[in-house]
Structure formats: structure tokens, C-alpha cells
Backbone as JSON, one array per atom type, in Angstrom:
{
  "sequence": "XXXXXXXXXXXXXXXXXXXXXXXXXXXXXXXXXXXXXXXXXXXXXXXXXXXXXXXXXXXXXXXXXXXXXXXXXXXXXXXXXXXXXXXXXXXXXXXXXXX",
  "N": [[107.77, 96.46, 108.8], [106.37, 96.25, 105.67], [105.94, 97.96, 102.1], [104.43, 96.98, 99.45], [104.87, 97.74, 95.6], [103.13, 96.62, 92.86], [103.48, 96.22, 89.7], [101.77, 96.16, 86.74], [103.16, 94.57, 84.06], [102.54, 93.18, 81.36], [99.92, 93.23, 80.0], [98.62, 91.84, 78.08], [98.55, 89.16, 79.83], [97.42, 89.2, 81.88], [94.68, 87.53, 82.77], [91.74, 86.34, 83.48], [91.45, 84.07, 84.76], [94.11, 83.59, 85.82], [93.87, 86.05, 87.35], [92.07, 85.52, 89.02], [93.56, 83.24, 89.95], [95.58, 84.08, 91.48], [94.25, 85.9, 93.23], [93.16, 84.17, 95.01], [95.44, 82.98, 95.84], [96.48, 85.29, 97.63], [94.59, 85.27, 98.91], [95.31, 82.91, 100.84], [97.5, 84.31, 102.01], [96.43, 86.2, 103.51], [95.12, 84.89, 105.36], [97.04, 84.04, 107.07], [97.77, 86.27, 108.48], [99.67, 87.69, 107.9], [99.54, 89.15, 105.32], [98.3, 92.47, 105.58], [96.82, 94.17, 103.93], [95.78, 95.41, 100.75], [95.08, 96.19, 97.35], [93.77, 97.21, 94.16], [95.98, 99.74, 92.16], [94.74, 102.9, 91.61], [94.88, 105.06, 88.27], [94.13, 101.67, 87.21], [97.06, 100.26, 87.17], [98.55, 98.57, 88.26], [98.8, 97.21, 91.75], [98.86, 97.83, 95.72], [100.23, 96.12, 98.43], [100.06, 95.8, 101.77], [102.41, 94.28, 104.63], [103.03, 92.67, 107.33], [105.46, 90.62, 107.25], [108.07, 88.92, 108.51], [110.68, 89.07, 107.6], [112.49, 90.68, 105.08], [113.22, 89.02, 103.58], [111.57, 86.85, 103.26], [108.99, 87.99, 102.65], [109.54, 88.18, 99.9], [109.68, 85.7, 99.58], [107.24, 84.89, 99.36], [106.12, 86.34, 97.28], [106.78, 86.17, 95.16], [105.96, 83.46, 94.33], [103.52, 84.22, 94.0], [101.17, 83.61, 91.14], [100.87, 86.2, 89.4], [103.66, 86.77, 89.38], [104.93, 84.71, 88.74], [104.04, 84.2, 86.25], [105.65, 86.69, 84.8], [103.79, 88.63, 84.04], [103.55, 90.77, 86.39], [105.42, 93.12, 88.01], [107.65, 93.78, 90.89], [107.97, 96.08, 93.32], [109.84, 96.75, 96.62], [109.38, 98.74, 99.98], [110.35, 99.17, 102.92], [109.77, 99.94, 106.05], [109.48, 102.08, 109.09], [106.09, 101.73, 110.72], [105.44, 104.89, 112.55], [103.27, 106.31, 113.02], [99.76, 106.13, 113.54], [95.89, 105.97, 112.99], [93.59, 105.96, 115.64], [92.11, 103.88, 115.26], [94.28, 102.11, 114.34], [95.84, 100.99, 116.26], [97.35, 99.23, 117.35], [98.52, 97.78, 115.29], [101.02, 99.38, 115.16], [101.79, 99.04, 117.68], [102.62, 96.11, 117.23], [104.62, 96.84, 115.84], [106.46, 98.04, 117.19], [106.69, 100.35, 117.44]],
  "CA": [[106.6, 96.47, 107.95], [106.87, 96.6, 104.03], [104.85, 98.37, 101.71], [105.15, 96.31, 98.12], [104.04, 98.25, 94.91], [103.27, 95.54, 91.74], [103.03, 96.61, 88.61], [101.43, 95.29, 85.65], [104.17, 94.62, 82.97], [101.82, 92.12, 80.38], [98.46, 93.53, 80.5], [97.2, 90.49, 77.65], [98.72, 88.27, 80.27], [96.34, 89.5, 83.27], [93.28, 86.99, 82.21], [90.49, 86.12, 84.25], [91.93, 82.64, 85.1], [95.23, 84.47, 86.51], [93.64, 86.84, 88.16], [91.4, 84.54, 90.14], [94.79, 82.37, 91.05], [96.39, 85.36, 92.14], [93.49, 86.49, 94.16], [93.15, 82.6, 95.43], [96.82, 83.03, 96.47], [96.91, 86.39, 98.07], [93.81, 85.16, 100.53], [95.57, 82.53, 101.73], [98.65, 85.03, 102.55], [95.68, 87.03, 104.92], [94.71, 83.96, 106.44], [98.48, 83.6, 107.88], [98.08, 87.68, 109.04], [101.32, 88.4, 107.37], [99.09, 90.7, 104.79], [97.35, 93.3, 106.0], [95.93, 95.17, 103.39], [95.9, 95.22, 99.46], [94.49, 96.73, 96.55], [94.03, 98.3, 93.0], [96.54, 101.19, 91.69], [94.07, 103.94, 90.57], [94.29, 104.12, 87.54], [94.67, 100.38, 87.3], [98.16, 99.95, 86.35], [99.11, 97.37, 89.54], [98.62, 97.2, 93.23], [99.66, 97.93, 96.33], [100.61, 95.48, 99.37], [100.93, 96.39, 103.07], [102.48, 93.67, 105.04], [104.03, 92.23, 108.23], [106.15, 89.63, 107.02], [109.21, 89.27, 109.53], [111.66, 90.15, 106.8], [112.48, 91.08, 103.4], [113.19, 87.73, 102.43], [110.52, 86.01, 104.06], [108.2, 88.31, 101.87], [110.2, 88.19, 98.82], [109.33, 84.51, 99.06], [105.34, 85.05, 98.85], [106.41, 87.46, 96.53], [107.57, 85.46, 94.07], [105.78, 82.4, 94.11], [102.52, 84.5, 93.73], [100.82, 83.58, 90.18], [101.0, 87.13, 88.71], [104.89, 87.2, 89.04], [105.36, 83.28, 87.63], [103.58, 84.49, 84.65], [105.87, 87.55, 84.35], [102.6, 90.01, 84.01], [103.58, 91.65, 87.0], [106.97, 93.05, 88.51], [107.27, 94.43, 92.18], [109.49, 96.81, 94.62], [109.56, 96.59, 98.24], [109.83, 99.24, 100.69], [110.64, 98.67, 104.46], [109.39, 101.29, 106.63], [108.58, 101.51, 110.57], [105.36, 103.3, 111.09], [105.58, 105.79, 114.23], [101.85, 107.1, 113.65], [98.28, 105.63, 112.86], [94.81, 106.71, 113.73], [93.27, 104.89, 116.63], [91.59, 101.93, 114.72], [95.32, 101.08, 113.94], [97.03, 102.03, 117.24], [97.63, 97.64, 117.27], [99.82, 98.12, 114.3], [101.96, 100.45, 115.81], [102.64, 98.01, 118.93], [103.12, 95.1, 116.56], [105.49, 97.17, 114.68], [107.31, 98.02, 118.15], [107.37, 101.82, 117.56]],
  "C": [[107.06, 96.82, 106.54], [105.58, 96.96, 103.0], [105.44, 97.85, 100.19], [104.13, 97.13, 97.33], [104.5, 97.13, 93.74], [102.58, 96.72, 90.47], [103.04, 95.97, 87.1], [102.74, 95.5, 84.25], [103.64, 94.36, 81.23], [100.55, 92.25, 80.3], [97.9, 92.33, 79.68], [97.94, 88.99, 78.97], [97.76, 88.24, 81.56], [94.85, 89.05, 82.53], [92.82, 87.02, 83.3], [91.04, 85.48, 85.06], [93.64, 83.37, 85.99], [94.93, 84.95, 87.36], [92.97, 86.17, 89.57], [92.84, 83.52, 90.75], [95.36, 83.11, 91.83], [95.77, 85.77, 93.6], [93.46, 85.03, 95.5], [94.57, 82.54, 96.74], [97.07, 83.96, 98.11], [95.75, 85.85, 99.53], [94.35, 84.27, 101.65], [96.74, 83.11, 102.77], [97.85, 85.65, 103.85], [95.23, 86.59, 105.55], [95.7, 83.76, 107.41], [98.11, 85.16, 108.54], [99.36, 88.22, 108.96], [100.93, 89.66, 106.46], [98.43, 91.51, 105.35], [96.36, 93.88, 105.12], [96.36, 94.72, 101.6], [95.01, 95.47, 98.86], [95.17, 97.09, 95.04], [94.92, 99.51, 93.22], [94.84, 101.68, 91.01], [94.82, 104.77, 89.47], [94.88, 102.82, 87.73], [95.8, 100.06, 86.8], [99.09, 98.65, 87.16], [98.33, 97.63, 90.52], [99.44, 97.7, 94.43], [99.14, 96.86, 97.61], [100.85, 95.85, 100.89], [101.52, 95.0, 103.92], [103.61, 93.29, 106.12], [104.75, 91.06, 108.34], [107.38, 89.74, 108.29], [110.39, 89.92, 108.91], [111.29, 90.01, 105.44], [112.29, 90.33, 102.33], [112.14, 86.67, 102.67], [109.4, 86.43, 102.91], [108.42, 87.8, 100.34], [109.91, 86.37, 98.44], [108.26, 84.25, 98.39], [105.33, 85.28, 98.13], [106.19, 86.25, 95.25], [106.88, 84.04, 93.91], [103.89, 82.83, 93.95], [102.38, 83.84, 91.79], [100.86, 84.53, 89.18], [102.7, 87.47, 88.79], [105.39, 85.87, 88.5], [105.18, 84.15, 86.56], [104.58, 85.13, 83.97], [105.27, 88.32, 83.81], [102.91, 90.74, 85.31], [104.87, 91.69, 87.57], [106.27, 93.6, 89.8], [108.06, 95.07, 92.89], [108.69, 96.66, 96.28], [110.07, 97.73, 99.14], [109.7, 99.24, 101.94], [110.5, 100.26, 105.31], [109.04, 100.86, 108.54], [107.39, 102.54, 111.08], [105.24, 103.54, 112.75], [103.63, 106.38, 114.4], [100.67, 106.18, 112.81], [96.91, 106.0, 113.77], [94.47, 105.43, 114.67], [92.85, 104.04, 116.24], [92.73, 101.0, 114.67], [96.01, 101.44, 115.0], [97.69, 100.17, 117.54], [98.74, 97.5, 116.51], [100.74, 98.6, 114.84], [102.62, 99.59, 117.15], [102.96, 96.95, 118.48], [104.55, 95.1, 116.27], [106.68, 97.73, 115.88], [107.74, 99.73, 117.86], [106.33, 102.25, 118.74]]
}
């Protein structure tokens, strides 16, 4: 599982029209069930990503062919994690994730 944090680099480059491709993009990623989750940084300075891609580079593809990292308005890190605990709504996760 990888938890990606994006962060805004170009804030006049985050228009409307961007943002909506981006968003456009990212749904069809949660139609595949490779994303799980995603959101606003509070304050708004980026996002964060949860996702079960198979690997690093598999993501790193999505990654990168998203609309907010063409532009170069947003950069991103990736961290690879295996979660061992989640509350019972997510106890699915956790057998996905083979811990």
C-alpha cells in the first residue's frame, strides 16, 4: 500500500480548468480500485493519496501522467507502508494488504 503526499509547487497554475482535469483523472483511477482514498492538505497546500497500486512503479505511472504533475503545479513523494491495524469498517484492507 502507498501513501502519496502532492504538493502544490505553482499555485497561479492550479486553475479551474486543471483542477477539473485532474479531478476527471483521479475518478477514473477509483473506478479501477487502485485508489482508495484522497483529499485536501489542511491548510490547502496539496493532497494526500492512499492507494493499492501493485507497485511503486505501477503508481508512479498514474502518478505522472496525472494533469497536475504535466503542468508542473504539483510535485509528489511516495511512501510504501504495510498496514497491520484498521478499525473494523477497514478490516478488508488489512486482508488485501496480506497483513
Amino acid at each position: 500500500m502507498f501513501l502519496v503526499d502532492m504538493t502544490f509547487l505553482d499555485m497561479d497554475k492550479i486553475t479551474v480548468e486543471l483542477t477539473q482535469q485532474h479531478k476527471a483523472y483521479l475518478e477514473r483511477q477509483y473506478q479501477s480500485n487502485t485508489l482508495l482514498f484522497g483529499g485536501r492538505k489542511v491548510p490547502r497546500t496539496g493532497g494526500i493519496l492512499l492507494s493499492q497500486h501493485a507497485t511503486e512503479q505501477e503508481l508512479r505511472q498514474v502518478l505522472d501522467a496525472d494533469p497536475f504533475i504535466q503542468s508542473g503545479a504539483v510535485s509528489y513523494s511516495i511512501t510504501e507502508f504495510i498496514p497491520v491495524m484498521a478499525s473494523k469498517d477497514y478490516t478488508q484492507i488489512l486482508e488485501q494488504a496480506g497483513s
